[in-house]
N, CA, C and O atoms as a Tinker XYZ file with bonds, in Angstrom:
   320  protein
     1  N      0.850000   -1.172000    0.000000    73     2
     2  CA     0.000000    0.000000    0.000000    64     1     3
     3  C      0.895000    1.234000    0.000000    63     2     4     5
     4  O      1.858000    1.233000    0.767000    81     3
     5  N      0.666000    2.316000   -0.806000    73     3     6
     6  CA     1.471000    3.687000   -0.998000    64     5     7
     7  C      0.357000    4.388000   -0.727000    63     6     8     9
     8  O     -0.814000    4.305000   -1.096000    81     7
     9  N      1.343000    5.551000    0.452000    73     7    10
    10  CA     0.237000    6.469000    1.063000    64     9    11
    11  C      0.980000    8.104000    0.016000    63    10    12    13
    12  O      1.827000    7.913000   -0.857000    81    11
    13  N      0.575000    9.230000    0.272000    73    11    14
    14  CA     1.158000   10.103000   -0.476000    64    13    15
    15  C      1.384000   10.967000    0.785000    63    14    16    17
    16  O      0.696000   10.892000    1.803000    81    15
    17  N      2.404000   11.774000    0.598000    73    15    18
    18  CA     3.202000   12.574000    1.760000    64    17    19
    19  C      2.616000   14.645000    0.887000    63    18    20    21
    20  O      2.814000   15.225000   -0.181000    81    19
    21  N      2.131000   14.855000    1.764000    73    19    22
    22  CA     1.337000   16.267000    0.873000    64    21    23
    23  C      3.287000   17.367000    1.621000    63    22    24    25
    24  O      4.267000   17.147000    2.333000    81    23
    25  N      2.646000   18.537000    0.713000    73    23    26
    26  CA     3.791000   19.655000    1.007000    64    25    27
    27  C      3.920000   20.019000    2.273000    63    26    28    29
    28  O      4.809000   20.860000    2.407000    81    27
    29  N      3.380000   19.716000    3.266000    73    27    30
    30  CA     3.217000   20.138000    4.701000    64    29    31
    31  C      3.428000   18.907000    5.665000    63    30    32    33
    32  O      3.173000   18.995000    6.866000    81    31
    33  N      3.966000   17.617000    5.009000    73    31    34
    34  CA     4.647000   16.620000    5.491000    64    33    35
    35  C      3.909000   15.848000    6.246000    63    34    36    37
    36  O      4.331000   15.275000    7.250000    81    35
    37  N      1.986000   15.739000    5.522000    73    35    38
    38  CA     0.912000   15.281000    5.812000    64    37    39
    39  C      0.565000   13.919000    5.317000    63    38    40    41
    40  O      0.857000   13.640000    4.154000    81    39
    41  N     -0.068000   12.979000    6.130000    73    39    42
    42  CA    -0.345000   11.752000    5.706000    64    41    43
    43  C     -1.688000   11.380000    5.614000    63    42    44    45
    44  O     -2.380000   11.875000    6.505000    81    43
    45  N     -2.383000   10.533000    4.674000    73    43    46
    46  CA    -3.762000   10.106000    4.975000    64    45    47
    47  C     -3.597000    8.993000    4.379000    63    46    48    49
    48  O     -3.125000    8.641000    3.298000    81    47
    49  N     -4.441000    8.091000    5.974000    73    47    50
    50  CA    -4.011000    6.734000    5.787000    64    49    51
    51  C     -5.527000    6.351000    5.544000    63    50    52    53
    52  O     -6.429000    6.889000    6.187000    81    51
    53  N     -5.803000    5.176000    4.362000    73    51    54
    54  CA    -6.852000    4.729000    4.204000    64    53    55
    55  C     -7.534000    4.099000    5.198000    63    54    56    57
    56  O     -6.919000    3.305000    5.911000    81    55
    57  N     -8.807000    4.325000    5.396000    73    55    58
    58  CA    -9.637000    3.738000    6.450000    64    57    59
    59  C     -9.251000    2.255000    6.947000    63    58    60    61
    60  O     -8.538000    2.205000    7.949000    81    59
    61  N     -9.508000    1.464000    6.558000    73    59    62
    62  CA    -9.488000    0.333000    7.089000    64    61    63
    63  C     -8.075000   -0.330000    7.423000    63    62    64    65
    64  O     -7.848000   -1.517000    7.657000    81    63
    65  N     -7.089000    0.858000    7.379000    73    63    66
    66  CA    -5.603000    0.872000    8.033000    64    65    67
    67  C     -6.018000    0.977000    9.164000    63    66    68    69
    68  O     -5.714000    0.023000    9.880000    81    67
    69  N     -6.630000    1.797000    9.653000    73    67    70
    70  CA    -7.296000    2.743000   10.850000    64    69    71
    71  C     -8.073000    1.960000   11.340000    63    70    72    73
    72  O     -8.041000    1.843000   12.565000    81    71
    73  N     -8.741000    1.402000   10.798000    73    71    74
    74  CA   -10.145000    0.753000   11.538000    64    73    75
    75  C     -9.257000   -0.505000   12.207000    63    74    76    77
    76  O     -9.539000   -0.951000   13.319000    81    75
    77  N     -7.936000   -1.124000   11.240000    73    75    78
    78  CA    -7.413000   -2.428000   11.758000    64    77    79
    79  C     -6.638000   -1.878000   12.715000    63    78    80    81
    80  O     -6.265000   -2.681000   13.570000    81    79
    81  N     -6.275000   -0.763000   12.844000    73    79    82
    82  CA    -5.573000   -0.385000   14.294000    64    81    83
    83  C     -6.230000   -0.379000   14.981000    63    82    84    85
    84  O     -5.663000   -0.866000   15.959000    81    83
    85  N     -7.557000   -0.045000   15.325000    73    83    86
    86  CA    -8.772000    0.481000   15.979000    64    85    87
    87  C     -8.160000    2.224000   16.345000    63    86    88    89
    88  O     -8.052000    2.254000   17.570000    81    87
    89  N     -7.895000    3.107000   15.973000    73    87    90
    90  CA    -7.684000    4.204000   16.084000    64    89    91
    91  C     -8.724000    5.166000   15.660000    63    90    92    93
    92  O     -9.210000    4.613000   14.674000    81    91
    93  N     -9.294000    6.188000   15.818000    73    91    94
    94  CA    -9.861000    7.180000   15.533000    64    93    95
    95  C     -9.201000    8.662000   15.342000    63    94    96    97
    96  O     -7.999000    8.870000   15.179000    81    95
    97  N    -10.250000    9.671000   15.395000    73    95    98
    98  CA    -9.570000   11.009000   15.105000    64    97    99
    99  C     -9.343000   11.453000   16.852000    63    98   100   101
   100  O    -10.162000   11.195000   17.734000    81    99
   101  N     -8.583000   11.865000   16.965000    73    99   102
   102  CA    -7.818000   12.177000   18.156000    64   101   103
   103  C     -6.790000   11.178000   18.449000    63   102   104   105
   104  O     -5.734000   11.470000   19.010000    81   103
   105  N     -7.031000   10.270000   18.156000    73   103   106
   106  CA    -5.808000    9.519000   18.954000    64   105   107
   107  C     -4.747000    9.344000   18.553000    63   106   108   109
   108  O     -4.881000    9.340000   17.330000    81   107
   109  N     -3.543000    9.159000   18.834000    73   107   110
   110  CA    -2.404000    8.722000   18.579000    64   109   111
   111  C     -1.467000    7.593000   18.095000    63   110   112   113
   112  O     -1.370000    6.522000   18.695000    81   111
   113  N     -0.658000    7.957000   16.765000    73   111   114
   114  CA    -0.072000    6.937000   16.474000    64   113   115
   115  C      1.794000    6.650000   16.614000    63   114   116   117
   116  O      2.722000    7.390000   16.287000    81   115
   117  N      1.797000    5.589000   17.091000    73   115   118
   118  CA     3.836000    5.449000   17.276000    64   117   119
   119  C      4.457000    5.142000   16.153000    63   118   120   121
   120  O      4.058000    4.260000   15.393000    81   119
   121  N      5.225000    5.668000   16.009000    73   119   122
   122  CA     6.558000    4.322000   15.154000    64   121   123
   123  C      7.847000    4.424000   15.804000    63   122   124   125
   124  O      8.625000    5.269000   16.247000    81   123
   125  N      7.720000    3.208000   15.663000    73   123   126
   126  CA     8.793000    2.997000   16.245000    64   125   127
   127  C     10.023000    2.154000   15.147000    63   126   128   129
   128  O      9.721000    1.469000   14.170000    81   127
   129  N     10.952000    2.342000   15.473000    73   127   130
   130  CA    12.348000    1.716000   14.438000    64   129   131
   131  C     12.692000    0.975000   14.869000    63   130   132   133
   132  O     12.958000    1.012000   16.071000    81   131
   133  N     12.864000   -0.057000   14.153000    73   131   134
   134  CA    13.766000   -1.228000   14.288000    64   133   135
   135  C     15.051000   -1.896000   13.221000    63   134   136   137
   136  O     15.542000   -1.032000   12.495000    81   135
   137  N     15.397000   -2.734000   13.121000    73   135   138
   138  CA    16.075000   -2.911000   12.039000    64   137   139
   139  C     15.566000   -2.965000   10.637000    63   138   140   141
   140  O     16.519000   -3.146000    9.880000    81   139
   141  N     14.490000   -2.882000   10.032000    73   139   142
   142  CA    14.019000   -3.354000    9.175000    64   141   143
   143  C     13.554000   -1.295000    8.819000    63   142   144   145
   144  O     13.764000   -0.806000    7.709000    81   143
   145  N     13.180000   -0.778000    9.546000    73   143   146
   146  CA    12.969000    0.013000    9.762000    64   145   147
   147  C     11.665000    0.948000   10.600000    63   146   148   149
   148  O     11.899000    1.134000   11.795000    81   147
   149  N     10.705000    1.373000   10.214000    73   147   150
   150  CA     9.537000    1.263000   11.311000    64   149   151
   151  C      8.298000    0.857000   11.391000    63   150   152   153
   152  O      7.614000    0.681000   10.383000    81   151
   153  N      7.901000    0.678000   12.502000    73   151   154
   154  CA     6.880000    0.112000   12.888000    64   153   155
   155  C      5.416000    1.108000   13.499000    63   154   156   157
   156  O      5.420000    1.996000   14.351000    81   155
   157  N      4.329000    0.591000   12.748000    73   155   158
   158  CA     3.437000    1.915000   13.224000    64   157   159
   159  C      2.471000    1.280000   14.322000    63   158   160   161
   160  O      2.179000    0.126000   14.007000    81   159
   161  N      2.023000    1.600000   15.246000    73   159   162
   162  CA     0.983000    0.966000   16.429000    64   161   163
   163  C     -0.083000    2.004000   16.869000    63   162   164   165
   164  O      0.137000    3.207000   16.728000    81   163
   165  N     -1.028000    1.622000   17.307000    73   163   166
   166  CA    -1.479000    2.569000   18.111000    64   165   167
   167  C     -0.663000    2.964000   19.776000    63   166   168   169
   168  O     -0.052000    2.192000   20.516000    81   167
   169  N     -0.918000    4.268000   19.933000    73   167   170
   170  CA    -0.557000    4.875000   20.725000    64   169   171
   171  C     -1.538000    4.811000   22.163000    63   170   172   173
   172  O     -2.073000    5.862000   22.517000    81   171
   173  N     -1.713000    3.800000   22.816000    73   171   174
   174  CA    -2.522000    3.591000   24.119000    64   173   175
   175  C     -2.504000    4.358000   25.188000    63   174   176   177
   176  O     -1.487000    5.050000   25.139000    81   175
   177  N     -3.144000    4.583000   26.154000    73   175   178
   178  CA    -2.902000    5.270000   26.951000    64   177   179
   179  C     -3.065000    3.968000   28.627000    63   178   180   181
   180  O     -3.880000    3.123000   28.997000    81   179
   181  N     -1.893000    4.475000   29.093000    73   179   182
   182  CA    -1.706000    3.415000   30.123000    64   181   183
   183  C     -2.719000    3.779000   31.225000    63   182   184   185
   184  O     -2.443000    4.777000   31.892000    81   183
   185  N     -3.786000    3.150000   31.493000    73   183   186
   186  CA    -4.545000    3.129000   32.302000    64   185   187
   187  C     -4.253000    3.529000   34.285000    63   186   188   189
   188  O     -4.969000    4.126000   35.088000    81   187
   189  N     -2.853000    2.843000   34.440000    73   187   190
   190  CA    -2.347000    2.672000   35.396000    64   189   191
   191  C     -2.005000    4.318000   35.758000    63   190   192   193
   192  O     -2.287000    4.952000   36.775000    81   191
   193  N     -1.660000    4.527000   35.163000    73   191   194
   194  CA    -0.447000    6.136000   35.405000    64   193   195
   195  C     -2.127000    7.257000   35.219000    63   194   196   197
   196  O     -2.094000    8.486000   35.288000    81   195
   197  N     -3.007000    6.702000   35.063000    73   195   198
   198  CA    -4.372000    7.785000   35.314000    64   197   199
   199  C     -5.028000    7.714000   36.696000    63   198   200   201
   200  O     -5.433000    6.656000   37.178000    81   199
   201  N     -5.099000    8.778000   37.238000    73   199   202
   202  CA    -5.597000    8.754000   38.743000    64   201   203
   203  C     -6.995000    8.449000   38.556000    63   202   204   205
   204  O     -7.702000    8.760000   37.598000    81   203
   205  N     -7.349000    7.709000   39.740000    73   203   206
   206  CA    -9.006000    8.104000   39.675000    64   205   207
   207  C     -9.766000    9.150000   40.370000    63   206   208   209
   208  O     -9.466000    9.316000   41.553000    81   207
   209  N    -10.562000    9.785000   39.942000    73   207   210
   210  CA   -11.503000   10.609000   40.106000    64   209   211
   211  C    -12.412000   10.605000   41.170000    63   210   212   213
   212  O    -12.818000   11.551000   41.845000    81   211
   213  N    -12.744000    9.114000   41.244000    73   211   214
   214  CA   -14.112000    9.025000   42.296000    64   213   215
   215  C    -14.033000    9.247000   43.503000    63   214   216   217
   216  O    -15.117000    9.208000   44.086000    81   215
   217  N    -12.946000    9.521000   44.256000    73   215   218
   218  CA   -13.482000   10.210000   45.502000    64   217   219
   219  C    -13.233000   11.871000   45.514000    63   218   220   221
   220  O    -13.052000   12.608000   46.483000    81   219
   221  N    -13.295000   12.223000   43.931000    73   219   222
   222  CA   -13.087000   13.765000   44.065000    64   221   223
   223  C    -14.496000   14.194000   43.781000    63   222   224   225
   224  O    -14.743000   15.397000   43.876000    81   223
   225  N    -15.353000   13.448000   43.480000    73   223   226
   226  CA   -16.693000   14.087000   42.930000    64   225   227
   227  C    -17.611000   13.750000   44.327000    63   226   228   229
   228  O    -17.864000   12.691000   44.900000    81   227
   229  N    -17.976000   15.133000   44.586000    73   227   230
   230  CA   -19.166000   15.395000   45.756000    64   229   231
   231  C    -20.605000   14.710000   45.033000    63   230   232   233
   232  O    -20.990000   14.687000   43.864000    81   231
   233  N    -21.045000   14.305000   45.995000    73   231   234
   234  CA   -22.222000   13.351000   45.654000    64   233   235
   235  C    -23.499000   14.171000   46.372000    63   234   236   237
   236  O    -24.590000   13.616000   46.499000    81   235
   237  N    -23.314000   15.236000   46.727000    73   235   238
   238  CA   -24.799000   16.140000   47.214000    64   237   239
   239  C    -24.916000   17.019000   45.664000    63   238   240   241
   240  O    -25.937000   17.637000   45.363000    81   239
   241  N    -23.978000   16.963000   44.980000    73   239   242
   242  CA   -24.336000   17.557000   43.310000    64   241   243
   243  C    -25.081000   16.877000   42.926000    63   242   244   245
   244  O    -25.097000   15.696000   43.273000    81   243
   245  N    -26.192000   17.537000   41.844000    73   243   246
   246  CA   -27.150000   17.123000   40.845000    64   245   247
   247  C    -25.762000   16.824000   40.151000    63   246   248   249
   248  O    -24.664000   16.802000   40.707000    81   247
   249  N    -26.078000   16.572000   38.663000    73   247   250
   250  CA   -25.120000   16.256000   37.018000    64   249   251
   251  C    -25.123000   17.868000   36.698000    63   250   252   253
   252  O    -25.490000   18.929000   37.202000    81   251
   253  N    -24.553000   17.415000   35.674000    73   251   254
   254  CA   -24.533000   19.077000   34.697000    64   253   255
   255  C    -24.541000   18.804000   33.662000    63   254   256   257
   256  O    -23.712000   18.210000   32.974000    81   255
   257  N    -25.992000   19.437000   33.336000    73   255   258
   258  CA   -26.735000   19.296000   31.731000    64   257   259
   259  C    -25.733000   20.560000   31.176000    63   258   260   261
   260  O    -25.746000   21.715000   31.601000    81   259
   261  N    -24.877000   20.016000   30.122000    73   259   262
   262  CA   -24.453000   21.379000   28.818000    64   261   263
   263  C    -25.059000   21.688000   27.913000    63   262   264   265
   264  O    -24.838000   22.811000   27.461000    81   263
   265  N    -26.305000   20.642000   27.116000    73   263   266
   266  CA   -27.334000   21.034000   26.182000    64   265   267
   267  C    -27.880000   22.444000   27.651000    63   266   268   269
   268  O    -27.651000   23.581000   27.237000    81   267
   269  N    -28.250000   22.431000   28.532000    73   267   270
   270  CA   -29.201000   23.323000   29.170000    64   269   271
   271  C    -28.677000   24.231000   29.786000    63   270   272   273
   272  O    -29.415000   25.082000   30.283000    81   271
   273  N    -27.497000   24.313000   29.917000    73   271   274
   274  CA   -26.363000   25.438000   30.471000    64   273   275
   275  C    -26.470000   26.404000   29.033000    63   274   276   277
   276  O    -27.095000   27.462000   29.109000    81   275
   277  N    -25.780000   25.959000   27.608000    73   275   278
   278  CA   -25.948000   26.318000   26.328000    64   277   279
   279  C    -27.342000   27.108000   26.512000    63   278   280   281
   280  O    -27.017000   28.294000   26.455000    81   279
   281  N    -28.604000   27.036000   26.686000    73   279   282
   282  CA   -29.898000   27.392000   26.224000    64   281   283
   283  C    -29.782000   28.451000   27.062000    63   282   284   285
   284  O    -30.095000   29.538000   26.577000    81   283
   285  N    -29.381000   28.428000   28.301000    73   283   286
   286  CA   -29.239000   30.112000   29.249000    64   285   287
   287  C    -29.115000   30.820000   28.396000    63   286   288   289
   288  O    -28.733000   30.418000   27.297000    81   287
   289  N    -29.431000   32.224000   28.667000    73   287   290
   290  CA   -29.160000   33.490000   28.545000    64   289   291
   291  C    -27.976000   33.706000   29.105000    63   290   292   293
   292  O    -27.695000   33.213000   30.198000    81   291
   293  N    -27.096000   34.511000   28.384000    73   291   294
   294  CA   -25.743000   34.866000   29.098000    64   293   295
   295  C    -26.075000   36.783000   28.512000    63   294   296   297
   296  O    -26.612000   37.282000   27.523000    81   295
   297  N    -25.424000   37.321000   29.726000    73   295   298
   298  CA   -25.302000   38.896000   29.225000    64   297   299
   299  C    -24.347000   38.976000   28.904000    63   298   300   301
   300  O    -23.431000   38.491000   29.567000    81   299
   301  N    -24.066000   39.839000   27.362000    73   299   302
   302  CA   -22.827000   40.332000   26.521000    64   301   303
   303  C    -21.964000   40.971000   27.114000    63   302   304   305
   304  O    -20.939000   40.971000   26.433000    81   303
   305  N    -21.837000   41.556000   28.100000    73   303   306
   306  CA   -20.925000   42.340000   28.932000    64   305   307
   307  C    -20.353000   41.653000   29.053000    63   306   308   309
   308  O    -19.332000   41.982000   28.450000    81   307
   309  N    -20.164000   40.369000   29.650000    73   307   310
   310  CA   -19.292000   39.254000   30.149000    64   309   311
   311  C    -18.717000   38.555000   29.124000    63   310   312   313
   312  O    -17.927000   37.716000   29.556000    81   311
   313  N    -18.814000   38.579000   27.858000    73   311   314
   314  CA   -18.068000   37.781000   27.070000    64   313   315
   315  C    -16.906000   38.567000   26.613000    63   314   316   317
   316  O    -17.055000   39.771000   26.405000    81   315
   317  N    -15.826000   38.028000   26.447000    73   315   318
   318  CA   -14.447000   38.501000   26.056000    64   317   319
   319  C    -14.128000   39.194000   24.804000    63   318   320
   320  O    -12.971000   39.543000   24.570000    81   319
């Protein structure tokens, strides 16, 4: 498979390259070198080295709707 390298040293890899990585848009890809030369993987994120959260979230909070925060009225003075 030949991918094409654009003037800005851009790649687009055909879908089902992607889909067999399981990768999406945001995520990250490695290469790595070896003798042969490199190797492309997905870029995981180590679960371990992520803190957890759950005893930082107060539980006398409702959730927070952003569709319904969005629908407020905000006054123009306050925007930047």
């Amino acid at each position: 498979m030949v991918v094409k390298i654009t003037s800005k040293r851009q790649v687009t890899f055909p879908a089902r390259v992607l889909d067999a990585l399981g990768v999406g848009p945001g995520d990250r890809l490695e290469l790595v070198e070896d003798d042969d030369g490199f190797i492309l993987r997905p870029r995981r994120i180590d679960l371990s080295h992520v803190g957890t959260l759950h005893d930082k979230i107060k539980r006398d909070r409702g959730s927070f709707d952003l569709a319904d925060f969005r629908k407020q009225a905000y006054d123009p003075a306050l925007r930047d």
